[in-house]
PAZA-418603 format. One line per 3 residues: their letters; for each residue x, y, z of C-alpha. Coordinates in steps of 0.02 Angstrom, whole numbers, always signed. Example, Ala and Ser with C-alpha at 12.3 -4.5 7.8 and 13.67 -1.06 7.14 Angstrom:
// PAZA-418603
as = +615,-225,+390 | +684,-53,+357
This chain:
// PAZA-418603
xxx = +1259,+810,-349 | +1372,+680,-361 | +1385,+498,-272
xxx = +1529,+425,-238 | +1584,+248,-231 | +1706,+134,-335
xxx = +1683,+138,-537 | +1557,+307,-530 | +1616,+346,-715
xxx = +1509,+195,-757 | +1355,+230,-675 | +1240,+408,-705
xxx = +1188,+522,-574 | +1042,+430,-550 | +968,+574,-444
xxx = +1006,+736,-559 | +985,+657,-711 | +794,+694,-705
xxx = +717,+849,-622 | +565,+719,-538 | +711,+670,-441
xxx = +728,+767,-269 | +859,+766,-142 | +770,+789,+29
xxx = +925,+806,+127 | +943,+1003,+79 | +778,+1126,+42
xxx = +634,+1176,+153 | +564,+1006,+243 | +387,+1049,+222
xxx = +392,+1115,+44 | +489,+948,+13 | +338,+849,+91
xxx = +208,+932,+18 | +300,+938,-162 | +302,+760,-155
xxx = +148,+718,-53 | +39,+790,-196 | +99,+667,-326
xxx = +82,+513,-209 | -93,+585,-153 | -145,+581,-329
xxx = -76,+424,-387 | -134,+322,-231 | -331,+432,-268
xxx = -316,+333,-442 | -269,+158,-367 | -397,+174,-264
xxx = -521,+234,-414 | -453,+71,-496 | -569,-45,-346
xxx = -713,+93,-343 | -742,+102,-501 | -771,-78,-505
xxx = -888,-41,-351 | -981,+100,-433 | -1044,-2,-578
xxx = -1054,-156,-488 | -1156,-85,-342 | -1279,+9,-456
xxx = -1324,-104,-602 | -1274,-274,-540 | -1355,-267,-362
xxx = -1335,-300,-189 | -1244,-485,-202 | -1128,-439,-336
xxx = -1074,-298,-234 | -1042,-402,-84 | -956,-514,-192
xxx = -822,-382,-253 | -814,-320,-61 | -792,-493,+4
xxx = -629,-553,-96 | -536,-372,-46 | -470,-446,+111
xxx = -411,-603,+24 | -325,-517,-114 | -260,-405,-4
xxx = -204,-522,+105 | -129,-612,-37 | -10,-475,-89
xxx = +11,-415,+62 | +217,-514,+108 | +244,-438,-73
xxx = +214,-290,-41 | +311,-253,+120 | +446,-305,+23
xxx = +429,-175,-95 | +431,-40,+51 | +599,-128,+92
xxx = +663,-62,-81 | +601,+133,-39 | +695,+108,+113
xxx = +860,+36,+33 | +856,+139,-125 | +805,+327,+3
xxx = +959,+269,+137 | +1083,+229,-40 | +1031,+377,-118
xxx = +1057,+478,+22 | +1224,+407,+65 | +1268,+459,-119
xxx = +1301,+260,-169 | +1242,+242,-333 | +1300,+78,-362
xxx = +1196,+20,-231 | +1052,+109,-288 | +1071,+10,-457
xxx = +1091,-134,-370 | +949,-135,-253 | +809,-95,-401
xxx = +870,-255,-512 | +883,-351,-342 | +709,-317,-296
xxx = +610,-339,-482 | +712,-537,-481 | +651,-547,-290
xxx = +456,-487,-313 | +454,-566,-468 | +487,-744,-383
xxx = +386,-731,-232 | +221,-636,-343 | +201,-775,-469
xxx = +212,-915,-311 | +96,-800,-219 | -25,-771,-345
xxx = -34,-959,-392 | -67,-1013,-226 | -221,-876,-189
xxx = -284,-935,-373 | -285,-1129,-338 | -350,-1092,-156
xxx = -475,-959,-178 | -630,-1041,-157 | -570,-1120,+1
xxx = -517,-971,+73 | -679,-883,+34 | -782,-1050,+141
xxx = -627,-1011,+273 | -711,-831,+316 | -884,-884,+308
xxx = -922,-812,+132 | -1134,-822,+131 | -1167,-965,-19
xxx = -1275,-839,-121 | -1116,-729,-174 | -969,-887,-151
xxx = -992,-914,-345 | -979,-720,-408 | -830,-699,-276
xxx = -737,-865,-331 | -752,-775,-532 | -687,-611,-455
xxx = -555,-673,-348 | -486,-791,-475 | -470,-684,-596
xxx = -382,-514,-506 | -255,-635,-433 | -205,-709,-601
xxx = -156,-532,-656 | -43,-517,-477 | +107,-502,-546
xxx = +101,-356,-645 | +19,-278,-491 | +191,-314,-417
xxx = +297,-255,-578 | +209,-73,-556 | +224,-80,-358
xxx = +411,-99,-352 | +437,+31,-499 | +322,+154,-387
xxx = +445,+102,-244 | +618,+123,-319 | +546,+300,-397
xxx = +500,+348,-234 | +678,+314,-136 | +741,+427,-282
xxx = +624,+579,-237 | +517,+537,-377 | +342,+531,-353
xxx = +283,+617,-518 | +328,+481,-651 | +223,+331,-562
xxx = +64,+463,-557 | +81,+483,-759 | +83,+287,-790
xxx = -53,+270,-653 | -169,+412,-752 | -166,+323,-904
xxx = -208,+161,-822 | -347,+220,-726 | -427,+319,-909
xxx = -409,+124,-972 | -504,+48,-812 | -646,+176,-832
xxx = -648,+159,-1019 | -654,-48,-1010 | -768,-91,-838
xxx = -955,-43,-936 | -870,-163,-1079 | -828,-302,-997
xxx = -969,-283,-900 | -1117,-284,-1008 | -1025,-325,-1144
xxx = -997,-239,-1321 | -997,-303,-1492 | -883,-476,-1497
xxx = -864,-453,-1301 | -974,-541,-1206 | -1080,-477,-1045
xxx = -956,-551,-905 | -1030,-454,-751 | -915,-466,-592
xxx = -787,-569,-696 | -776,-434,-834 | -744,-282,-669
xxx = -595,-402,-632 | -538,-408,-800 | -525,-233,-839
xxx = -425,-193,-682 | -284,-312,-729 | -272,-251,-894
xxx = -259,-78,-839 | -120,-111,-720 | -42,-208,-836
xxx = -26,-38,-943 | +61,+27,-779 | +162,-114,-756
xxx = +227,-101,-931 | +248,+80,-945 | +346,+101,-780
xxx = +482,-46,-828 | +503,+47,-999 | +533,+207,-908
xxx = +684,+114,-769 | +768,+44,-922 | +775,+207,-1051
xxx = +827,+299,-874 | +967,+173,-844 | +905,+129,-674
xxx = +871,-56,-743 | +998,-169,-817 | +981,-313,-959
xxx = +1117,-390,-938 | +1118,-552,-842 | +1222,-513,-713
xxx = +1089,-366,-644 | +962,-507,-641 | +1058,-618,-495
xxx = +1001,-623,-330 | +1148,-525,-192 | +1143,-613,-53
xxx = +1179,-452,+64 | +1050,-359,-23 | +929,-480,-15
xxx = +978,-517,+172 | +931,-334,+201 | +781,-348,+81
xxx = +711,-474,+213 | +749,-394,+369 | +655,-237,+320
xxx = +521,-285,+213 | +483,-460,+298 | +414,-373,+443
xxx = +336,-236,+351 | +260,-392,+266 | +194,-490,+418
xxx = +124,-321,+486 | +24,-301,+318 | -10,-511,+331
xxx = -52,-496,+512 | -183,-341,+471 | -252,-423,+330
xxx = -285,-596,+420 | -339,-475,+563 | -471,-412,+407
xxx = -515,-594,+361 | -563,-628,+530 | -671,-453,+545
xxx = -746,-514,+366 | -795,-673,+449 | -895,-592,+599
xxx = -973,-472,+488 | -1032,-621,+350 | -1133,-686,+486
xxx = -1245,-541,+481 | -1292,-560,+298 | -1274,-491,+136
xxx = -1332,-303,+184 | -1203,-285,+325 | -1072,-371,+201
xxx = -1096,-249,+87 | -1114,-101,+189 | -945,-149,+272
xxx = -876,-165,+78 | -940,+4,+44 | -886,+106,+199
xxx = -720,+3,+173 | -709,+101,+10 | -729,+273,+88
xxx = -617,+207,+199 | -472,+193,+95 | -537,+370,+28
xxx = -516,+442,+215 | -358,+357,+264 | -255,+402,+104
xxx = -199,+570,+132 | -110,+511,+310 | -48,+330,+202
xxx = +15,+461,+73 | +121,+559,+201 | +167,+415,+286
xxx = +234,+335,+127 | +330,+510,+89 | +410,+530,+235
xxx = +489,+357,+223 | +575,+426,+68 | +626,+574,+144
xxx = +671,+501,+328 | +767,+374,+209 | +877,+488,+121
xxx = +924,+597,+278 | +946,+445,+403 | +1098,+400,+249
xxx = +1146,+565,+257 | +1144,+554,+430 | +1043,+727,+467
xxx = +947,+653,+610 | +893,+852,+655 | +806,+853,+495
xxx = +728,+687,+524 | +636,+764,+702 | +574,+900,+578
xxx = +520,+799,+438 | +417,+695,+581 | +354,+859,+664
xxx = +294,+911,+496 | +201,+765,+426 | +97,+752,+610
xxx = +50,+921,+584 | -18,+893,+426 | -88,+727,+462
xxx = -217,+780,+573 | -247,+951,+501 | -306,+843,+336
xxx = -376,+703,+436 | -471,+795,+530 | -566,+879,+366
xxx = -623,+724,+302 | -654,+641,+484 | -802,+792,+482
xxx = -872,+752,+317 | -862,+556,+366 | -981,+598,+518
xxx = -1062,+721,+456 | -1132,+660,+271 | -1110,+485,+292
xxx = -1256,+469,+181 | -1226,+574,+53 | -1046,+505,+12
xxx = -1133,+320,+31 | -1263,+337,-103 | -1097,+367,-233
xxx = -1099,+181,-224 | -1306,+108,-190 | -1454,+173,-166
xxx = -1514,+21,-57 | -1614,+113,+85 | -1542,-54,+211
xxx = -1359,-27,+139 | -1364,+160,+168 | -1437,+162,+362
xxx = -1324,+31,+399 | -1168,+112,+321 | -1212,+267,+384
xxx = -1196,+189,+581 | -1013,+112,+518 | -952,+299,+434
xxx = -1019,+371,+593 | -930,+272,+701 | -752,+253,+600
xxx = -748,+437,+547 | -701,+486,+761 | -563,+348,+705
xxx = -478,+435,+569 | -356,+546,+663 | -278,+403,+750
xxx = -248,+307,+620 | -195,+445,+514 | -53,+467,+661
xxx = -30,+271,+639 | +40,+293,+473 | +161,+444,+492
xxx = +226,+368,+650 | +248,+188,+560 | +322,+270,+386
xxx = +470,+373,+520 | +518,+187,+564 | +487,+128,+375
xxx = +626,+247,+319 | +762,+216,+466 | +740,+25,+406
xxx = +668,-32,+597 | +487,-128,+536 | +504,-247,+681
xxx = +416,-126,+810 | +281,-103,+698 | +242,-248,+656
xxx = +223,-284,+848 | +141,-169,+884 | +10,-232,+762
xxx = -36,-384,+841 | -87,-315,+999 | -175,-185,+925
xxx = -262,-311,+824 | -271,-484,+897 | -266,-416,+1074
xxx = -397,-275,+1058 | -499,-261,+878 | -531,-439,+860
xxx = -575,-500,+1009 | -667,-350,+1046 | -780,-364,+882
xxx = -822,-523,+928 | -888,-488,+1101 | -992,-301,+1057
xxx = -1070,-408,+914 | -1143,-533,+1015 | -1217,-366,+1137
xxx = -1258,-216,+997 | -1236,-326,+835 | -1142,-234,+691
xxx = -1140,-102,+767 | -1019,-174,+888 | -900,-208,+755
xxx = -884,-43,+720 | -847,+27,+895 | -715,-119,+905
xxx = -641,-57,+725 | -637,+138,+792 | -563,+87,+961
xxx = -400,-24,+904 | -314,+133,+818 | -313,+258,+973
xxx = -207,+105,+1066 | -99,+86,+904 | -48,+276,+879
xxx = -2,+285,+1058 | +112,+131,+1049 | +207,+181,+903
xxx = +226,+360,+967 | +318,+295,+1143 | +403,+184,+1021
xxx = +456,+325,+927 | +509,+453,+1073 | +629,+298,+1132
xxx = +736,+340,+973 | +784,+147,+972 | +747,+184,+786
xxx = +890,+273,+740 | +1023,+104,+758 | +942,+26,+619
xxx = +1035,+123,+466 | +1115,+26,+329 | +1207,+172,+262
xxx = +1358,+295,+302 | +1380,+446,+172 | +1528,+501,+114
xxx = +1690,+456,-12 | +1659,+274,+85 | +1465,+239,+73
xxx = +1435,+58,+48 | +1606,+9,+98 | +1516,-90,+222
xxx = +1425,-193,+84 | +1565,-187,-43 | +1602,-360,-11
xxx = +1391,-403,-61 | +1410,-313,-248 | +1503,-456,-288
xxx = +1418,-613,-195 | +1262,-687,-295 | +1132,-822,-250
């Protein structure tokens, strides 16, 4: 494979040059989704182990407030990075369409574009939720008996933000390429780290003192910041990542671009996790046990959702690189595909979700209020599960044609016009258990939105690519412009 584009002598065949790499525009589409699914399903099971594991030991030898305090500050953090990181879907999107169009220059481009951009906006980002933390957590109605253990927490996962970022937009870039082995390996050896350090700086060993919730914070940002480390090694021995200083200017037509796709993605992931905030606050008002049954099924949440989030974050890469190739008949397949193996998986774990809500609960307390209360929320949010898993796949179709705008749209109604207001009238009539009918009901008028959304093919005018001998002529003019 070759790309083509002024001064390719200069630059390796960033796509052949490793065998991780894939090219998605050629090959069977569902060996090409599954291939690559597994890796991302893996690597986003061990982010995800990175929060529970804090949960697990919290939850079960720290008690009932220091677990609500953990579950309390997720919304906020993720809330926090949440502009950052629809950015770094921008940079999937970019670095699939380039890759596909066979512009290696750009693809080059984009990656040091992106680290300079992150980096900026992550360190003002993580400041801010640092110096503000305990007035956000007053904000959503944090009870007083856990505002202390969630200020510690809080404060210190957002000081380690930034190489939270670092490892996101390595993931990212990776990804556009086809490559969704590499991040798993640095992610493995980060999560081994987290597991090996949380009973530490928990409890405390030796010269390191008992630090409780603080020390569960602690570990996680040195783990990532393993990650972080090993994945910017790995983009500079592969020549995907530049020293020199003119790779570290901001392009104004890149970054243009950056904005228009990930700002959206951004607000969308800002406007869901205010959305969150707000849910937090109803459900604080019901006390620690509903706090931290709401933490808890939150967890098994993420657990349930991630095998539709993992397909929807593949088939942006793979959407990506045939939208720049301009196969838009093996776009409808790649779409056709990842529904059908949405709900097939969804559906699986929606089962076990209603089925054994208490058996998959007690994995985090054995609180007899926590577990009857969380077993009426995984109940209730497990008939959810197939609609949001169609959510995802529908929103990561739009994600790779670069058109975020939509979604993000679409998002406030199905938030601020149905799950919000909605929670806040069924908990004044059934109590928590209202909340949780509201929570179930907002994704089955989400899927449907994005799905007429999608059939309008309005989508496919938002390309920044054209392949061939010219690919990037378009933006030749940007290579050159810098901030």
């Amino acid at each position: 494979m070759r790309f083509h584009y002024p001064g390719a002598e200069e630059v390796p065949a960033l796509i052949e040059r490793e065998g991780s790499r894939q090219d998605f525009t050629e090959g069977s589409i569902p060996r090409h989704l599954i291939n690559f699914s597994i890796p991302m399903f893996l690597g986003n099971l061990l982010q995800a182990l990175y929060n529970t594991v804090d949960s697990i030991w919290v939850g079960k030898f720290l008690g009932t407030e220091s677990l609500a305090a953990v579950s309390v500050s997720f919304p906020i953090i993720f809330a926090i990075l949440a502009l950052v990181s629809g950015l770094s879907l921008a940079a999937t999107t970019l670095v699939a369409q380039y890759a596909g169009a066979r512009d290696a220059g750009m693809v080059k481009k984009t990656i040091g574009n992106s680290f300079v951009l992150l980096g900026i906006l992550g360190i003002v980002s993580s400041v801010a939720g640092v110096v503000f933390r305990v007035q956000i957590l007053r904000l959503i109605n944090t009870p007083p008996a856990i505002l202390d253990l969630a200020s510690s927490y809080l404060g210190v996962f957002l000081s380690g933000s930034l190489v939270t970022f670092a490892y996101n937009i390595v993931s990212a870039v990776l990804r556009g390429l086809g490559d969704s082995r590499t991040p798993l390996v640095f992610l493995a050896y980060a999560t081994v780290l987290n597991i090996v350090l949380d009973p530490i700086m928990i409890f405390g060993v030796g010269p390191i003192p008992r630090m409780g919730v603080t020390g569960a914070a602690l570990a996680t940002v040195i783990a990532q910041a393993l990650s972080a480390v090993l994945g910017v090694r790995h983009l500079l021995r592969a020549g995907l990542l530049d020293t020199d200083r003119d790779s570290w200017k901001l392009d104004r037509h890149l970054t243009k671009l950056t904005f228009s796709i990930g700002l959206p993605a951004g607000i969308q992931q800002v406007i869901v996790s205010l959305g969150m905030l707000t849910l937090t606050s109803i459900v604080n008002r019901f006390g620690p046990v509903v706090v931290a049954s709401f933490g808890v099924g939150g967890r098994l949440d993420q657990f349930a959702f991630m095998p539709a989030m993992t397909v929807g974050l593949s088939v942006t890469a793979l959407v990506g690189q045939n939208l720049g190739a301009q196969k838009y008949d093996r776009v409808k397949e790649v779409t056709r595909w990842s529904v059908l193996l949405t709900v097939g998986i969804t559906g699986i774990v929606s089962f076990l979700a209603v089925a054994f809500p208490k058996v998959l609960l007690e994995l985090f307390t054995s609180s007899p209020e926590v577990l009857a209360e969380g077993s009426v929320y995984l109940r209730t949010m497990g008939l959810a599960y197939i609609p949001y898993g169609l959510m995802f796949t529908l929103s990561g179709v739009l994600r790779g044609a670069g058109d975020t705008f939509p979604s993000m749209l679409i998002s406030v109604v199905t938030l601020w016009l149905v799950r919000i207001p909605l929670a806040s009238y069924l908990s004044k009539l059934l109590g928590s258990r209202g909340i949780w009918i509201a929570l179930a009901a907002s994704p089955v008028v989400g899927a449907a939105l994005n799905w007429l959304y999608y059939v309008s093919g309005r989508w496919k005018a938002k390309v920044v690519t054209r392949p061939g001998p010219d690919a990037g002529r378009e933006v030749s003019a940007a290579r050159d412009s810098t901030l």
